[in-house]
C-alpha positions as CSV (number, residue, x, y, z in Angstrom):
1,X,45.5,19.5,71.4
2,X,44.3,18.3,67.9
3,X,46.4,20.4,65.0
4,X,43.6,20.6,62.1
5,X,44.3,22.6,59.1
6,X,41.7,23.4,56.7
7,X,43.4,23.5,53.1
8,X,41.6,25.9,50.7
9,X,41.2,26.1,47.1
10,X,43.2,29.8,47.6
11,X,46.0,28.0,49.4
12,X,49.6,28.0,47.4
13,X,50.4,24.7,46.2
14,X,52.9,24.5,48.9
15,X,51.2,24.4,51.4
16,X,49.6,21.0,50.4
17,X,52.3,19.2,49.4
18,X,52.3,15.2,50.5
19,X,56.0,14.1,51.0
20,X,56.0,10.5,50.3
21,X,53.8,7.7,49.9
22,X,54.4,6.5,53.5
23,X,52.0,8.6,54.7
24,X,49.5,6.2,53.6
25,X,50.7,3.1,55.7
26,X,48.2,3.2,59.0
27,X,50.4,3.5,62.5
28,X,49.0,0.8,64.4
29,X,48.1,-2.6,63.0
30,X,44.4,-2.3,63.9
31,X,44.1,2.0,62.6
32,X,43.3,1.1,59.0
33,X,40.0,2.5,59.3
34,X,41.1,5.5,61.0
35,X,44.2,5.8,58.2
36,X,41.4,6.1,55.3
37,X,39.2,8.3,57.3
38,X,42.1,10.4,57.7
39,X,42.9,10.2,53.5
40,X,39.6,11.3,52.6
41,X,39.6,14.3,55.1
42,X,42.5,15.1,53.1
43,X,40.7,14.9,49.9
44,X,38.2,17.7,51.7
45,X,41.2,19.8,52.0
46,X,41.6,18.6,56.3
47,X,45.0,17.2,57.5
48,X,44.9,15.9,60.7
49,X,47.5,13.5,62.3
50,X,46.4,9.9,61.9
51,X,47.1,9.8,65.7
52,X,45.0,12.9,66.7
53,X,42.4,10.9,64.7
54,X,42.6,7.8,66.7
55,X,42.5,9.8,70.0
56,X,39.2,11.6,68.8
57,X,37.4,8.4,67.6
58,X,38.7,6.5,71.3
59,X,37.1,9.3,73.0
60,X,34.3,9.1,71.6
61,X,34.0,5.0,71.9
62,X,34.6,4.4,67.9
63,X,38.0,3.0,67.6
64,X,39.5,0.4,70.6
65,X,43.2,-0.3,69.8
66,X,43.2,-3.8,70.3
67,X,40.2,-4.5,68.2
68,X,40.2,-1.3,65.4
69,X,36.4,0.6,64.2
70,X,33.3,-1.5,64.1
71,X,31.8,-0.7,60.6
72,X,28.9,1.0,61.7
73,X,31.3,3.6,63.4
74,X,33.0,4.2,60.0
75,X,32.1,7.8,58.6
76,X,31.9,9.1,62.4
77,X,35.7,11.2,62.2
78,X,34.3,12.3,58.7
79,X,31.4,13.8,60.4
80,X,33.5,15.7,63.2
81,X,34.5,17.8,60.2
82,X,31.4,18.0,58.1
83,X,31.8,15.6,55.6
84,X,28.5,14.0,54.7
85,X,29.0,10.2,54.0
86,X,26.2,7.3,53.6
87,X,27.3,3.7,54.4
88,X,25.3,0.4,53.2
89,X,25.5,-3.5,52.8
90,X,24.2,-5.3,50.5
91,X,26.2,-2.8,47.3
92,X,27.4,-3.9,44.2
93,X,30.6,-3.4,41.9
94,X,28.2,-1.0,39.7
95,X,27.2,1.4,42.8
96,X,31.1,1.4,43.5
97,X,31.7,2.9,40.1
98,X,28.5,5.0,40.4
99,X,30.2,6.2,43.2
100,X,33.3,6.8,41.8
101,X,32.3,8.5,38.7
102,X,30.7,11.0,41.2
103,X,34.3,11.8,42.8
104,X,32.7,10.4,45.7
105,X,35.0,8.7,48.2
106,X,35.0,5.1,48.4
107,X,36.0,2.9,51.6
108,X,34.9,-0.5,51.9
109,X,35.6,-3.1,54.3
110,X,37.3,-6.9,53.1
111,X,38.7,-9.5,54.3
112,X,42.3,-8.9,53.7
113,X,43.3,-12.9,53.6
114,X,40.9,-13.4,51.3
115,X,42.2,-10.1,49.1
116,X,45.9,-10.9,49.5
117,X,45.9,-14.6,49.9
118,X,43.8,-15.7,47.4
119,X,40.1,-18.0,47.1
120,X,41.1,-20.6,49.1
121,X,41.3,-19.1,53.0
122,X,38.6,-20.3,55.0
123,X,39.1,-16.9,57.3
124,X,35.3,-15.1,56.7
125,X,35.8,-11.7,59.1
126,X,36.0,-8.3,56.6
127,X,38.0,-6.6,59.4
128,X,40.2,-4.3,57.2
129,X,39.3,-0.7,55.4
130,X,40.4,0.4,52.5
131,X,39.4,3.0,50.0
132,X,38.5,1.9,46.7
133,X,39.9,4.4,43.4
134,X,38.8,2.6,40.4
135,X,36.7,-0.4,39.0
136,X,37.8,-1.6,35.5
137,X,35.2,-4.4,34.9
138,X,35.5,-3.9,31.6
139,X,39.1,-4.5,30.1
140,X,41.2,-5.6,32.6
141,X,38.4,-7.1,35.1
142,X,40.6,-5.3,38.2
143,X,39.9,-2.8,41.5
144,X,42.1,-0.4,42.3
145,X,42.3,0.7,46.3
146,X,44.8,2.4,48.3
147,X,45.7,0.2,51.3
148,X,46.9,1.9,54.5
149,X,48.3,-1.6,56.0
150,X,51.3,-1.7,53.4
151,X,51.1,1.9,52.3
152,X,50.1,1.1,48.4
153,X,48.5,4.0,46.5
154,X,47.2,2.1,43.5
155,X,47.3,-1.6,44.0
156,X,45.0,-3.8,41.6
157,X,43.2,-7.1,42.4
158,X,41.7,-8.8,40.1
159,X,38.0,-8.5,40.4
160,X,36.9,-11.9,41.3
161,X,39.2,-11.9,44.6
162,X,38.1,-8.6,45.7
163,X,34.2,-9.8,45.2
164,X,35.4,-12.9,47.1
165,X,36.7,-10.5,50.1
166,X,34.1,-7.9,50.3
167,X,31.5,-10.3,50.4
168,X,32.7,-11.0,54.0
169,X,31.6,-7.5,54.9
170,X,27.6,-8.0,53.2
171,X,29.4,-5.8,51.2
172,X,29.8,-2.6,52.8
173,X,30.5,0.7,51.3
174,X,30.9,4.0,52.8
175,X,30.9,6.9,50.2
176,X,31.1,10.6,50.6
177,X,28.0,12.6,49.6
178,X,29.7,15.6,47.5
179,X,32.7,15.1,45.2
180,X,36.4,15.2,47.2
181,X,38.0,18.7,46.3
182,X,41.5,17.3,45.7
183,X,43.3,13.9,45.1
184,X,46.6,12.6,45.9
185,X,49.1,12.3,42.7
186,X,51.6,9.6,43.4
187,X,54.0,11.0,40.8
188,X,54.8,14.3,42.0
189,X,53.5,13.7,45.4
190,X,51.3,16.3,45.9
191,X,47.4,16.9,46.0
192,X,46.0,17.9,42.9
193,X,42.9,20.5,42.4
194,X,40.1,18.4,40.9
């Protein structure tokens, strides 16, 4: 049985409190994904296991343990629980921050050599999720995602190497349709009313 409870904007704080930060490291190496699928529910005011979310999307053919969600299956758990999402190739850094200034929810899909290891690795598969928070282009040239494979809630990479590591998706971008209802605070650890 799936445990879903539907947070509402009437709810005590209490009840919506997020313990720690290591709730955003993904369970299984291949769940990332699943893991940001599972963080924007939250933003909609959903918590749902990360692990009741990989048994629904199995079921249902989207996610394969050994090989994680094809992108075109990305958005699918969102759906189950009515959250409208587009996804697209072929975006660019300013539809990101269109998107963003919405409070639209971001996930894209990189390579994550590329991101973490720099220009040089010759790896071209985007085969890892994240969701994307901010876009500074401006002063500080950076993009700000929270990563489920190492649990970071606002890690910046400098523009160029995130470009570099998205393109190996065509540049894919999934965003939510209607602004999230609440976002994660890493300082007190709890979700915030927007």
């Amino acid at each position: 049985m799936v445990q879903v409870r539907r947070v509402s904007k009437n709810c005590p704080t209490s009840l919506i409190t997020v313990t720690c930060d290591t709730n955003i490291i993904q369970g299984l190496p291949t769940s990332c994904a699943v893991k940001c699928q599972q963080i924007i529910l939250r933003d909609y005011g959903f918590e749902i296991a990360e692990n009741d979310l990989c048994i629904i999307a199995s079921e249902n053919g989207w996610f394969v343990p050994e090989n994680g969600v094809r992108m075109q299956d990305n958005g699918k758990l969102l759906g189950c629980f009515g959250v409208e999402y587009q996804h697209s190739q072929d975006n660019s850094i300013a539809g990101l921050k269109k998107e963003l200034q919405l409070q639209h929810r971001v996930m894209v899909n990189v390579n994550r050599s590329k991101l973490v290891g720099g220009l040089l690795d010759k790896h071209d598969e985007a085969c890892h999720a994240l969701i994307v928070t901010d876009v500074d282009d401006v002063i500080n040239n950076t993009v700000s995602v929270i990563d489920p494979a190492n649990g970071d809630v606002n890690r910046r990479y400098p523009l160029h190497r995130f470009i570099h590591a998205w393109k190996d998706s065509d540049y894919y971008m999934l965003s939510t349709v209607t602004p999230a209802l609440y976002q994660y605070d890493p300082t007190s650890k709890m979700m915030i009313e927007i």
